[in-house]
C-alpha positions as CSV (number, residue, x, y, z in Angstrom):
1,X,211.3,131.7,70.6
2,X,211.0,129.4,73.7
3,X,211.5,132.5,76.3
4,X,208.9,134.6,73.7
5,X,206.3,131.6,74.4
6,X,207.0,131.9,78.3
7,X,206.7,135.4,78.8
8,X,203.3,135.6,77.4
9,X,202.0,132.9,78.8
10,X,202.6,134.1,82.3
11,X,201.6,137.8,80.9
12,X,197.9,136.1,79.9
13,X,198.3,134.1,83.2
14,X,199.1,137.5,85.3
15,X,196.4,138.7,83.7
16,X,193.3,135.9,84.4
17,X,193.5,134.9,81.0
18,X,194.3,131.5,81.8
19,X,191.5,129.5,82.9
20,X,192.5,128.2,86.5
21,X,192.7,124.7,87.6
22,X,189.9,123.3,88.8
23,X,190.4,122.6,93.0
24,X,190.7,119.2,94.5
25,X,187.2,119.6,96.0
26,X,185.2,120.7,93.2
27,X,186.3,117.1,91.5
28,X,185.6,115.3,94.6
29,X,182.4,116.9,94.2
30,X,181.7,115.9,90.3
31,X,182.9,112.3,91.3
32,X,180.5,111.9,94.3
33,X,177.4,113.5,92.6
34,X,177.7,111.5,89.6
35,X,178.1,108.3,92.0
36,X,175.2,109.3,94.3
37,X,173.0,109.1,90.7
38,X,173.6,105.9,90.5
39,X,170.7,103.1,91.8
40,X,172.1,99.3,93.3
41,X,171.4,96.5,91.1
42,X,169.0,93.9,92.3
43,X,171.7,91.6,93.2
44,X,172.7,94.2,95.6
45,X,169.2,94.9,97.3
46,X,168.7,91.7,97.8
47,X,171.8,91.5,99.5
48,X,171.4,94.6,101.7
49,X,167.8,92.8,102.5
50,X,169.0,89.9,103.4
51,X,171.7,91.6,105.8
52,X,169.0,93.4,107.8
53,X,166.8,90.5,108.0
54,X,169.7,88.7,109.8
55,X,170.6,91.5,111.9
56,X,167.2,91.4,113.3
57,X,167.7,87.6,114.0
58,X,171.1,88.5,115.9
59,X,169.7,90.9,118.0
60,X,166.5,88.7,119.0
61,X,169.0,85.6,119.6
62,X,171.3,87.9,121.7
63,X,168.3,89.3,123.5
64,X,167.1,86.0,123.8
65,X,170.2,84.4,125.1
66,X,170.4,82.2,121.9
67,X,173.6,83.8,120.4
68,X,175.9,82.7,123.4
69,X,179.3,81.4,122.1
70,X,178.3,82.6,118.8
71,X,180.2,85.9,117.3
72,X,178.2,88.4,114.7
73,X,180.7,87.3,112.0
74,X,179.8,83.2,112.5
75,X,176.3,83.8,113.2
76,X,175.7,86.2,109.5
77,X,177.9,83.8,107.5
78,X,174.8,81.0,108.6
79,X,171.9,83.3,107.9
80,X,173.0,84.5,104.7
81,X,174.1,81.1,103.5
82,X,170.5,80.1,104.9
83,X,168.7,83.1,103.3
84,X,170.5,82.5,99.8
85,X,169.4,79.1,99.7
């Protein structure tokens, strides 16, 4: 009964009966469409905002000679604690 089963499954399968699986890449590519539909929340604006406005701080102080002794990571935890607020 068992060996009847196998033999026409791999007779439909020899055939293109069988549906194939679908590749690695074509669910990469369902998985990164349907994420690219979604928009950010306003939480997460704001924060992308607030991360550009204190870039363009950093780079004035560090043209500016302001930033000295002061890393990126120190300097954004202050403007984003101060842009928060």
């Amino acid at each position: 009964m068992i060996l009847r089963a196998l033999m026409i499954a791999a007779a439909a399968f020899a055939v293109g009966l069988a549906a194939p699986a679908p590749s690695f890449a074509a669910k990469k590519a369902k998985e990164s469409a349907a994420a690219s539909t979604r928009q950010p929340t306003e939480k997460q604006k704001a924060a992308r905002a607030r991360m550009k406005e204190c870039g363009a701080e950093w780079r004035a102080a560090k043209k500016d000679a302001k930033a000295k002794g002061t890393t990126w990571r120190q300097f954004s935890s202050e403007c984003i604690k101060r842009k928060k607020a």
